[in-house]
mmCIF file of the N, C-alpha and C atoms, coordinates in Angstrom:
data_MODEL
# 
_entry.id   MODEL 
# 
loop_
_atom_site.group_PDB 
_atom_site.id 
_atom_site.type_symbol 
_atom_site.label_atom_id 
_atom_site.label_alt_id 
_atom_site.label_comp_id 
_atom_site.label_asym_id 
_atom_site.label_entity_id 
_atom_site.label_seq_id 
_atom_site.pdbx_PDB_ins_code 
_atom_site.Cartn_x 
_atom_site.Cartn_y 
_atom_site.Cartn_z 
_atom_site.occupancy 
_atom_site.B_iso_or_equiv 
_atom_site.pdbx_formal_charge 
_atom_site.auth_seq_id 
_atom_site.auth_comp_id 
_atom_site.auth_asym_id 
_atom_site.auth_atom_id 
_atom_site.pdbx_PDB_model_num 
ATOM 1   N N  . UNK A 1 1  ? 6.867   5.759   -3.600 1.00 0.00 ? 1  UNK A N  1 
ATOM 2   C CA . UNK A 1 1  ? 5.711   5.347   -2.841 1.00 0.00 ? 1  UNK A CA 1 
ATOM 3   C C  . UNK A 1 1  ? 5.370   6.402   -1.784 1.00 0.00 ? 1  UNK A C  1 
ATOM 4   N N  . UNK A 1 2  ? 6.460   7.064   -0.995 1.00 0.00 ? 2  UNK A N  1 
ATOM 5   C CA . UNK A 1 2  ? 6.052   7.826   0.020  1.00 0.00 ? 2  UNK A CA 1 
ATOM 6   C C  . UNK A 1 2  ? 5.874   9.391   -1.090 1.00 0.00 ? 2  UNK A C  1 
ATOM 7   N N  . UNK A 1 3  ? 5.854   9.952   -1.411 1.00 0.00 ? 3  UNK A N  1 
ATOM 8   C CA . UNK A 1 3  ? 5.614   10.907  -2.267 1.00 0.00 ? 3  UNK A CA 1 
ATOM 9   C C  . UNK A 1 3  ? 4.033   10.967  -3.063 1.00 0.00 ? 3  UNK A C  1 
ATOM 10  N N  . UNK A 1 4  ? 3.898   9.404   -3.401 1.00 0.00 ? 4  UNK A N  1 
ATOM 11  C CA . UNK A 1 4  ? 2.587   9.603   -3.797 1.00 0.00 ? 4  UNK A CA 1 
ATOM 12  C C  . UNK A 1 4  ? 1.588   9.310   -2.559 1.00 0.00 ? 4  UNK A C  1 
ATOM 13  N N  . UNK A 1 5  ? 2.013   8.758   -1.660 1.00 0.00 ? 5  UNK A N  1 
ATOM 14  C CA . UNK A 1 5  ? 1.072   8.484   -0.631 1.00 0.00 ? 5  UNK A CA 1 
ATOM 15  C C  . UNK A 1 5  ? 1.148   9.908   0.267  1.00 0.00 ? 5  UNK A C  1 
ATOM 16  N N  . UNK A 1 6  ? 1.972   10.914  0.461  1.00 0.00 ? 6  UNK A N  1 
ATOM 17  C CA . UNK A 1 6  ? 2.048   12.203  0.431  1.00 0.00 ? 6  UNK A CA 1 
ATOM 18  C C  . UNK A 1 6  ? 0.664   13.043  -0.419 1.00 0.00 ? 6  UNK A C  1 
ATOM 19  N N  . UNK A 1 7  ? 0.925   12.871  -1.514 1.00 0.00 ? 7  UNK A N  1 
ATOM 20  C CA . UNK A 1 7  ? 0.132   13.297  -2.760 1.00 0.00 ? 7  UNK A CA 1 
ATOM 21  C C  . UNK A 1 7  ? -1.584  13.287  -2.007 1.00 0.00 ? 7  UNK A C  1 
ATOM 22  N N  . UNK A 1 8  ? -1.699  11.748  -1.994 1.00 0.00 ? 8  UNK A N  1 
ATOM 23  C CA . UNK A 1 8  ? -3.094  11.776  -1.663 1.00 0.00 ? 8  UNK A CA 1 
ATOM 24  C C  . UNK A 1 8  ? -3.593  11.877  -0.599 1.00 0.00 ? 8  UNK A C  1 
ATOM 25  N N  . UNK A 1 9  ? -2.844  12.143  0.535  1.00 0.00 ? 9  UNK A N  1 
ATOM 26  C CA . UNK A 1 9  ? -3.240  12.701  2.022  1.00 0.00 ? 9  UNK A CA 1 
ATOM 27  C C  . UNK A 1 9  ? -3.347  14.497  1.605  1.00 0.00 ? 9  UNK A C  1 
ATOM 28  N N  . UNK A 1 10 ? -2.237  15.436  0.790  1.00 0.00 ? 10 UNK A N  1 
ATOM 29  C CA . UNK A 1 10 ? -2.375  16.577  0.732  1.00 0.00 ? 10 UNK A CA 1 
ATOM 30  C C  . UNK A 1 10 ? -4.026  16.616  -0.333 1.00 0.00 ? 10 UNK A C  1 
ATOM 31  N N  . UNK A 1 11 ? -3.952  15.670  -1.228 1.00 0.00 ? 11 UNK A N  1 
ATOM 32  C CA . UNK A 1 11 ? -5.546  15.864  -1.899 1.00 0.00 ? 11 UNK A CA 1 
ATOM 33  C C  . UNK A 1 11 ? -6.615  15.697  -0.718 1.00 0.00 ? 11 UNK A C  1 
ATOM 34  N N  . UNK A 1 12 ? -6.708  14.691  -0.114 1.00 0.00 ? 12 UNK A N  1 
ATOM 35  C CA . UNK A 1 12 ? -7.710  14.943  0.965  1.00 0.00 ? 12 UNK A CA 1 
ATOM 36  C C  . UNK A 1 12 ? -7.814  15.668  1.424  1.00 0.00 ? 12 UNK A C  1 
ATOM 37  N N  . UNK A 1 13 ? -6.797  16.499  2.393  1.00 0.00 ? 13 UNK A N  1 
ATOM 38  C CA . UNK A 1 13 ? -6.761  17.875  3.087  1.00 0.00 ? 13 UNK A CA 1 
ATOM 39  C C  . UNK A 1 13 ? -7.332  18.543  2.352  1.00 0.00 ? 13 UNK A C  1 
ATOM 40  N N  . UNK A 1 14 ? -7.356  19.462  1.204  1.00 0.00 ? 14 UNK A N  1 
ATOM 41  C CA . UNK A 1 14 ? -7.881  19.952  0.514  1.00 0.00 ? 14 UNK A CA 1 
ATOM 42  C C  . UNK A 1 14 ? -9.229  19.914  0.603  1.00 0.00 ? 14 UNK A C  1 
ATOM 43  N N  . UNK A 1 15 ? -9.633  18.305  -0.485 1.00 0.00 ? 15 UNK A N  1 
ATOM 44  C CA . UNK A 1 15 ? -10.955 18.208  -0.183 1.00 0.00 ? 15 UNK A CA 1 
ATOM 45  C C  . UNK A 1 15 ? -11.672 18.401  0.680  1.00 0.00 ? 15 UNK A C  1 
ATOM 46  N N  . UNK A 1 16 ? -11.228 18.077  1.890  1.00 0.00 ? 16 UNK A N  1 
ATOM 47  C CA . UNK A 1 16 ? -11.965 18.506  3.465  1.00 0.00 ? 16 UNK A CA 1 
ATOM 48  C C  . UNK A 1 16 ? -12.422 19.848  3.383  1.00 0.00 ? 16 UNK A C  1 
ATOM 49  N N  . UNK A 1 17 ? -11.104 20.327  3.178  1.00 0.00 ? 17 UNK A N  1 
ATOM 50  C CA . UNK A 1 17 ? -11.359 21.730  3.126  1.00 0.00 ? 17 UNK A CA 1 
ATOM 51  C C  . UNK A 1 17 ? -12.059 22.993  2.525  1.00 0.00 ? 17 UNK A C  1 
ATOM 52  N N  . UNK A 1 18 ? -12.546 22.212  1.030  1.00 0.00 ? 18 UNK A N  1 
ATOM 53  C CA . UNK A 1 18 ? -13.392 22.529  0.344  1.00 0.00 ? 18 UNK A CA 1 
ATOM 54  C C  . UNK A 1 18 ? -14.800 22.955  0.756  1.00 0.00 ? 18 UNK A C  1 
ATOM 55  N N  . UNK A 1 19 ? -15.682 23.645  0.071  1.00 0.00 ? 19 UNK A N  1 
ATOM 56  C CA . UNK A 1 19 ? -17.220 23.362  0.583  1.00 0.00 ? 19 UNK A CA 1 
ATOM 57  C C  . UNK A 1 19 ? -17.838 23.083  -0.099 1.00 0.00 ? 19 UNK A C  1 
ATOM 58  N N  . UNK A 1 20 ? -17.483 21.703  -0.538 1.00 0.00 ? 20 UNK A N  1 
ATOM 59  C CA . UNK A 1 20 ? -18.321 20.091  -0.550 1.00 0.00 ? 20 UNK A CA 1 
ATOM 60  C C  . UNK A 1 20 ? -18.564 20.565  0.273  1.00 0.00 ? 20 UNK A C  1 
ATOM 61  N N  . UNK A 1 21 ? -20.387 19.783  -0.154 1.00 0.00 ? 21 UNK A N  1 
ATOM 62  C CA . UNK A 1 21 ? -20.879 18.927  1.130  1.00 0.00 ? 21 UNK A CA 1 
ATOM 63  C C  . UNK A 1 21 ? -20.343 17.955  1.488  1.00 0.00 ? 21 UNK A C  1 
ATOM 64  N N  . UNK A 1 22 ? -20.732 17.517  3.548  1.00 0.00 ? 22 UNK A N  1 
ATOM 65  C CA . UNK A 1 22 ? -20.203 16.966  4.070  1.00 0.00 ? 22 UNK A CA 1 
ATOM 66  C C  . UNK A 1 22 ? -20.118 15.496  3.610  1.00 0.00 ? 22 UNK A C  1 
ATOM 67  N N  . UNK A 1 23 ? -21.231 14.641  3.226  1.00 0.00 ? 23 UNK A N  1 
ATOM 68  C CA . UNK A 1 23 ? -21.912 13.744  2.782  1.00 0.00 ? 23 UNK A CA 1 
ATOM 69  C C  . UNK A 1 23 ? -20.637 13.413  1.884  1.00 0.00 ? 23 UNK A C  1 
ATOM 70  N N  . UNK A 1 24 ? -20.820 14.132  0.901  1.00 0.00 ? 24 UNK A N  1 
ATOM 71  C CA . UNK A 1 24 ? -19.858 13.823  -0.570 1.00 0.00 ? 24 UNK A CA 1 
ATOM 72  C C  . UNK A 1 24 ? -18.529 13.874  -0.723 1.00 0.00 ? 24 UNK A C  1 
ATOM 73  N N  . UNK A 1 25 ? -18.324 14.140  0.493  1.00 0.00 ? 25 UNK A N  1 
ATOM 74  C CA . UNK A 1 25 ? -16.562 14.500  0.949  1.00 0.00 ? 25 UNK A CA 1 
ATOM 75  C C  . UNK A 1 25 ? -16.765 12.918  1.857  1.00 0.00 ? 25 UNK A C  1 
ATOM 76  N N  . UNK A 1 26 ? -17.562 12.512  2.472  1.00 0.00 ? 26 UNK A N  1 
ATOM 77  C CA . UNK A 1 26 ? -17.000 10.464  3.345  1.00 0.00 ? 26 UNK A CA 1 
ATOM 78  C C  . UNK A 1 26 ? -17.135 10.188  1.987  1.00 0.00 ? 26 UNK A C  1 
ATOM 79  N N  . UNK A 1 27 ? -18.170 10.156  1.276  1.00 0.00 ? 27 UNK A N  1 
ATOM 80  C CA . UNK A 1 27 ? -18.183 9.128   0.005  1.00 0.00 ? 27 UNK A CA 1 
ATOM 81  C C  . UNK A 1 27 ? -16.657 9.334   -0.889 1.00 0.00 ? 27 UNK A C  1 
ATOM 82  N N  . UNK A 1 28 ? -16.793 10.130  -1.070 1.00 0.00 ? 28 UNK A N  1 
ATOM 83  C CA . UNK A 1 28 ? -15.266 10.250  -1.566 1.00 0.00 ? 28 UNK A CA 1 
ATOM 84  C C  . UNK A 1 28 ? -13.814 10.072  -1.008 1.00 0.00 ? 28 UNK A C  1 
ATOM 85  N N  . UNK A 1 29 ? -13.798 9.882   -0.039 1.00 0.00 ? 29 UNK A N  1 
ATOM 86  C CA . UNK A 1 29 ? -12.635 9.597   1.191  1.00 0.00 ? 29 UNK A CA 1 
ATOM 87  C C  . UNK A 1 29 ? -13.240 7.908   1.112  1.00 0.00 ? 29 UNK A C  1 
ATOM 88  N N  . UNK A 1 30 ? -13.920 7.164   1.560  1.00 0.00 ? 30 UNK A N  1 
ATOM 89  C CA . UNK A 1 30 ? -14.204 5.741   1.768  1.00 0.00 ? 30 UNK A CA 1 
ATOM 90  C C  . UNK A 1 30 ? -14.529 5.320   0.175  1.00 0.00 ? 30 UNK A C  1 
ATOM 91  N N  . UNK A 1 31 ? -14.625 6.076   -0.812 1.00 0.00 ? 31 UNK A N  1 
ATOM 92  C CA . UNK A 1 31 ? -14.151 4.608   -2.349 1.00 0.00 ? 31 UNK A CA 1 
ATOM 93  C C  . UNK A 1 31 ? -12.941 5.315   -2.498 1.00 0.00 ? 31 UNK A C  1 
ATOM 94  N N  . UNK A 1 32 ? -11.797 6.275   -2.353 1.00 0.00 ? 32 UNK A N  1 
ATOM 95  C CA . UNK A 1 32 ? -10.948 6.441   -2.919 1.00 0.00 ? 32 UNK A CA 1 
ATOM 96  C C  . UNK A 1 32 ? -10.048 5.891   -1.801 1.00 0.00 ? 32 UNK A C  1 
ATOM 97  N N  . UNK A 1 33 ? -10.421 5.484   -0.434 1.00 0.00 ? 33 UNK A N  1 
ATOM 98  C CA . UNK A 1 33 ? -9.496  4.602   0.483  1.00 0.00 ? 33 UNK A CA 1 
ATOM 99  C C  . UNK A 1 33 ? -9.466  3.343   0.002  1.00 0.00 ? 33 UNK A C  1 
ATOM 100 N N  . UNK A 1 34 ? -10.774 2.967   -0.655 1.00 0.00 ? 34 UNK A N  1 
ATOM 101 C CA . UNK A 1 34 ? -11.065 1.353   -0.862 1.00 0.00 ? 34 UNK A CA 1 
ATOM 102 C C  . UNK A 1 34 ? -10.548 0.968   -2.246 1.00 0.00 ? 34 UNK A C  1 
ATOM 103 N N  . UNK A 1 35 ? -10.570 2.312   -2.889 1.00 0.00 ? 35 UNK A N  1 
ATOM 104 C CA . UNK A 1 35 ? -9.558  2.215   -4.238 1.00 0.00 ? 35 UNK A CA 1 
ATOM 105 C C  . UNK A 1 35 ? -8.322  1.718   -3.764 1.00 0.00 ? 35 UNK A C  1 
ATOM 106 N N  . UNK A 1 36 ? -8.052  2.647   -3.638 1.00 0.00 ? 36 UNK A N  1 
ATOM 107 C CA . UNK A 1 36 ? -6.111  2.560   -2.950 1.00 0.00 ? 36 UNK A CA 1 
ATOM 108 C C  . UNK A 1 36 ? -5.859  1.674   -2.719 1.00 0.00 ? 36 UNK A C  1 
ATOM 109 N N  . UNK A 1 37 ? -6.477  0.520   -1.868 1.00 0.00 ? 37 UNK A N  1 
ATOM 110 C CA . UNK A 1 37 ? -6.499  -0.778  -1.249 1.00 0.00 ? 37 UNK A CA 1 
ATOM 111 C C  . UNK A 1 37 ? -6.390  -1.948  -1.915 1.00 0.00 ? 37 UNK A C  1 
ATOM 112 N N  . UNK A 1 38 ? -7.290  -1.709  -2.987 1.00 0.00 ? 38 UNK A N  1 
ATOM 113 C CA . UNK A 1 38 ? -7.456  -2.658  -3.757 1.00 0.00 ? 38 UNK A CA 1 
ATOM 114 C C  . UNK A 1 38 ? -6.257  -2.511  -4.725 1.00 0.00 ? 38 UNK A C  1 
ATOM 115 N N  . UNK A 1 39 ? -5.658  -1.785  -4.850 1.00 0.00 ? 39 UNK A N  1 
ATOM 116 C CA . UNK A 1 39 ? -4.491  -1.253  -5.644 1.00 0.00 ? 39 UNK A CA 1 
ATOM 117 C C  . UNK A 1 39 ? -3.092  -1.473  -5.190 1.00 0.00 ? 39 UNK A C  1 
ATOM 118 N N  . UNK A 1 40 ? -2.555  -1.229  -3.491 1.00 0.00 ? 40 UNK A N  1 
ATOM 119 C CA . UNK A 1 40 ? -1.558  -1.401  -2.963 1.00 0.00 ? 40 UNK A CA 1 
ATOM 120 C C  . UNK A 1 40 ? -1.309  -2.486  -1.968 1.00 0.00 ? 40 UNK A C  1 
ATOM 121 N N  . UNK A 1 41 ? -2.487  -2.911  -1.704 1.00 0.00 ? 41 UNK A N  1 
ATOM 122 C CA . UNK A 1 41 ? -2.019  -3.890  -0.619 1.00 0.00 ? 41 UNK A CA 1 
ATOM 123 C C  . UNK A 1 41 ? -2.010  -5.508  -1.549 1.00 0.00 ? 41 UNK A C  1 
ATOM 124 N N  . UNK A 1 42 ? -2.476  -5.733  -2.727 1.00 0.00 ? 42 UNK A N  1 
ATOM 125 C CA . UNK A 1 42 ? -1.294  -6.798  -3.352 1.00 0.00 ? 42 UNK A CA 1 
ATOM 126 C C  . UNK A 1 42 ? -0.099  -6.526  -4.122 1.00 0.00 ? 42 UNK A C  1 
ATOM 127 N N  . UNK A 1 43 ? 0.138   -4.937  -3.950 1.00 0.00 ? 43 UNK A N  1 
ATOM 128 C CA . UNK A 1 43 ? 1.490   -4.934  -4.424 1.00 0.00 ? 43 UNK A CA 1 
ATOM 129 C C  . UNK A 1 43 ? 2.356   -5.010  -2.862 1.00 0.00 ? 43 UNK A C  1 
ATOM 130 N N  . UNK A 1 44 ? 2.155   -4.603  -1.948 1.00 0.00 ? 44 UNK A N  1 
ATOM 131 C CA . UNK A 1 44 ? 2.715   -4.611  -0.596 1.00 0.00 ? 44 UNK A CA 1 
ATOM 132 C C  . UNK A 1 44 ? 2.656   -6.288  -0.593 1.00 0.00 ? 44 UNK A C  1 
ATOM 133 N N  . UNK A 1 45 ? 1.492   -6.332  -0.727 1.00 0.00 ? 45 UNK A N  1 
ATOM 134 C CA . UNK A 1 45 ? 1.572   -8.263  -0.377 1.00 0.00 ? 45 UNK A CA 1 
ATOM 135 C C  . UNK A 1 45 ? 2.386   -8.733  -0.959 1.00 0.00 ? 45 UNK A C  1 
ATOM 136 N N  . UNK A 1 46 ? 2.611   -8.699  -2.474 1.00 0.00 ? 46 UNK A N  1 
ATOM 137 C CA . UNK A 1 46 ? 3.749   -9.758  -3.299 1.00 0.00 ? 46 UNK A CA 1 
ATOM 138 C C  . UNK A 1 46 ? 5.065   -9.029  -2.861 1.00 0.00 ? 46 UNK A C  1 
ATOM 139 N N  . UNK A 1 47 ? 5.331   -8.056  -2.379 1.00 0.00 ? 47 UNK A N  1 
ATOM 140 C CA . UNK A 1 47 ? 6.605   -7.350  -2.100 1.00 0.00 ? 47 UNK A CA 1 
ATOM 141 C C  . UNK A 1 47 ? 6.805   -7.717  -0.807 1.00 0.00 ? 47 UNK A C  1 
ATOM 142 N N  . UNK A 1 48 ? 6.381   -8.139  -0.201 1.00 0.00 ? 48 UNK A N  1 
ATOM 143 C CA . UNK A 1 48 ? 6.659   -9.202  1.595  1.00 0.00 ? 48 UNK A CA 1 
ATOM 144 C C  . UNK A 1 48 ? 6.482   -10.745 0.966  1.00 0.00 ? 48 UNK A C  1 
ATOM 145 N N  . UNK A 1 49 ? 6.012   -11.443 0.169  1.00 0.00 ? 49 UNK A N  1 
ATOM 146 C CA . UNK A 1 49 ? 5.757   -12.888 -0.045 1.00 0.00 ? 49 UNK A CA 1 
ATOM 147 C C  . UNK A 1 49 ? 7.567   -12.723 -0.833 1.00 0.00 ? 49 UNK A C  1 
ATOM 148 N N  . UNK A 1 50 ? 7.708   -11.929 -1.764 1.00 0.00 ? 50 UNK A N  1 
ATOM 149 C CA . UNK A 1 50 ? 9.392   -12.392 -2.579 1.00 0.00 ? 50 UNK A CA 1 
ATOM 150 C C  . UNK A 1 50 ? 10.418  -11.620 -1.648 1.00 0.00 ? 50 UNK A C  1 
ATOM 151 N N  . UNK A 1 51 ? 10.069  -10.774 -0.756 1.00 0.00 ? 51 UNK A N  1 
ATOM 152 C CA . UNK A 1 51 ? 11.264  -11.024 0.115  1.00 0.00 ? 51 UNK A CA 1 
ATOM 153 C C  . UNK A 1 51 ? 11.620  -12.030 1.269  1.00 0.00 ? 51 UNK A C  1 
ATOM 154 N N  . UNK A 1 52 ? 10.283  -12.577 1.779  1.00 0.00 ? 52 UNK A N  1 
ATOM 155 C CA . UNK A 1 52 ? 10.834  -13.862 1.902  1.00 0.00 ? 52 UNK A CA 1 
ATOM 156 C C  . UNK A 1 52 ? 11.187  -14.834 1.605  1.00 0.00 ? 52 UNK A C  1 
ATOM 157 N N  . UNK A 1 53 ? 10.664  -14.903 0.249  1.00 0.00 ? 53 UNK A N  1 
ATOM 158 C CA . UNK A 1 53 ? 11.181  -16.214 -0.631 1.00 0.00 ? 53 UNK A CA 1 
ATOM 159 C C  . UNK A 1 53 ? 12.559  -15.822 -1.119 1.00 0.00 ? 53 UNK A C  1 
ATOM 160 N N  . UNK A 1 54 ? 13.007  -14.584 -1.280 1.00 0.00 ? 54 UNK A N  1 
ATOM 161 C CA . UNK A 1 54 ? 14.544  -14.714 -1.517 1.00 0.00 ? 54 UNK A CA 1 
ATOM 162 C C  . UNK A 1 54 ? 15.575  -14.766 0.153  1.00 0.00 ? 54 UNK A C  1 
ATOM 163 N N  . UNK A 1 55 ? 15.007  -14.553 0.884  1.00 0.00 ? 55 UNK A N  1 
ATOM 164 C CA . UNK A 1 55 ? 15.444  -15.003 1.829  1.00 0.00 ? 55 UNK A CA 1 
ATOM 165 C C  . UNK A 1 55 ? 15.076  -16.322 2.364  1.00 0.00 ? 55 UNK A C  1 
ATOM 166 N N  . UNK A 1 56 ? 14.421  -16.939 2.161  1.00 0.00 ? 56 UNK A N  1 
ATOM 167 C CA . UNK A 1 56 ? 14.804  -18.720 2.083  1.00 0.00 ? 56 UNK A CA 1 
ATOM 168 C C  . UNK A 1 56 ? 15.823  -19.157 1.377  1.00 0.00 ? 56 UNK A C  1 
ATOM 169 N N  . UNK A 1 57 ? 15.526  -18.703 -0.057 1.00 0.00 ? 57 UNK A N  1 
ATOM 170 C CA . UNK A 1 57 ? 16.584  -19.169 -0.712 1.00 0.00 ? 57 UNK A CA 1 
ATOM 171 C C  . UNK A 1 57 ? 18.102  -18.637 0.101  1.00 0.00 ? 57 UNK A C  1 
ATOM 172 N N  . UNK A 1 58 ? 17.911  -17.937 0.184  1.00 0.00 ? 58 UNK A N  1 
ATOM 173 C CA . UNK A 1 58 ? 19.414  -17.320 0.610  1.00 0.00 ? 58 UNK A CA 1 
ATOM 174 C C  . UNK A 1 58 ? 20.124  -17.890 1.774  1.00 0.00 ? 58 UNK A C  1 
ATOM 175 N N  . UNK A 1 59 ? 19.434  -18.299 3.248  1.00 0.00 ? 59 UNK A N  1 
ATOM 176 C CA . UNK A 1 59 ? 19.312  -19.199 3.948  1.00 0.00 ? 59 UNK A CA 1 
ATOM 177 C C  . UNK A 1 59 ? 19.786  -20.844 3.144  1.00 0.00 ? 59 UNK A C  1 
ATOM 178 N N  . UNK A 1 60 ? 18.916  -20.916 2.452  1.00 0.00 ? 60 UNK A N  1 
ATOM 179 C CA . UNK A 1 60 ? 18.981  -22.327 1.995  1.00 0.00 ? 60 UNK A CA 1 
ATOM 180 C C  . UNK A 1 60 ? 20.806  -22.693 0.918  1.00 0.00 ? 60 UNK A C  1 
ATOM 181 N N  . UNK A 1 61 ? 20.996  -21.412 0.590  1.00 0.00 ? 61 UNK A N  1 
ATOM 182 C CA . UNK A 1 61 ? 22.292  -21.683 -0.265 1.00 0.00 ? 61 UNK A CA 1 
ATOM 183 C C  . UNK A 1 61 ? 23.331  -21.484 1.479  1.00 0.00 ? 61 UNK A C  1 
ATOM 184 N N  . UNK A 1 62 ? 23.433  -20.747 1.958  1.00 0.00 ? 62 UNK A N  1 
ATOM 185 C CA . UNK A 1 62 ? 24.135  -20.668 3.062  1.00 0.00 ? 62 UNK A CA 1 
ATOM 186 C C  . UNK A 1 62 ? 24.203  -22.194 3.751  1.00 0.00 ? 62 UNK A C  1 
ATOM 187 N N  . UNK A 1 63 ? 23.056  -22.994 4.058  1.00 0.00 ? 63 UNK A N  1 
ATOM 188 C CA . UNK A 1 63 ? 23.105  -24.277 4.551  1.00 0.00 ? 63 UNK A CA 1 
ATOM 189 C C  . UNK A 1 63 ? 23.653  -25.463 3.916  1.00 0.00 ? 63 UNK A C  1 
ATOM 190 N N  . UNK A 1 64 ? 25.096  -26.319 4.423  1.00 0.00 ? 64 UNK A N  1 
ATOM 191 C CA . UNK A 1 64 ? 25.680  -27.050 3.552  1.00 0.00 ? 64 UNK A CA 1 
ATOM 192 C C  . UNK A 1 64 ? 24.639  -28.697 3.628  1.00 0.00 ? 64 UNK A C  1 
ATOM 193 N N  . UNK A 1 65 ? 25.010  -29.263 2.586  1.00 0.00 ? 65 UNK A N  1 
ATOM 194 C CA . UNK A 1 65 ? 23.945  -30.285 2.494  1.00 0.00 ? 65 UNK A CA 1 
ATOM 195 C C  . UNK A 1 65 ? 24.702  -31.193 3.156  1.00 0.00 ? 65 UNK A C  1 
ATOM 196 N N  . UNK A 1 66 ? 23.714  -32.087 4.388  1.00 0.00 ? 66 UNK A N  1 
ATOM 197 C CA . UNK A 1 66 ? 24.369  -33.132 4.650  1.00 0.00 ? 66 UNK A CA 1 
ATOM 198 C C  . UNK A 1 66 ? 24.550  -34.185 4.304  1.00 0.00 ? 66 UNK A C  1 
ATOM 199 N N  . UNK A 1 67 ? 23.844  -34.185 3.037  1.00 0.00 ? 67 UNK A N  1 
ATOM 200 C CA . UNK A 1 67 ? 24.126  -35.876 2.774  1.00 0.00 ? 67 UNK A CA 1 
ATOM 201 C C  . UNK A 1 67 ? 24.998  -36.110 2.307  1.00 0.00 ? 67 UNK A C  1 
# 
């Protein structure tokens, strides 16, 4: 994950750096941010929702039953 998120900060640099126009260098920085987004933040999301759910469970086997 950190390698490719590496990856596409050194592609931007670049692009900046290019001479694109200015115009076509935001358009391309704001859908390839909004790409990304739509791409990692429900894998980030389900990867925080099952580590807490295995830590309930884990909690929950640790707790002896009282009845």
């Amino acid at each position: 994950m950190t390698v490719m998120l590496c990856l596409i900060i050194l592609a931007h640099v670049f692009m900046w750096l290019s001479d694109m126009p200015r115009d076509l260098k935001i358009v391309f920085t704001v859908l390839n941010v909004a790409g990304w987004t739509v791409v990692l933040a429900p894998i980030l999301l389900v990867d925080r929702w099952l580590a807490t759910s295995r830590h309930d469970v884990e909690d929950d086997e640790q707790v002896p039953n009282s009845l």
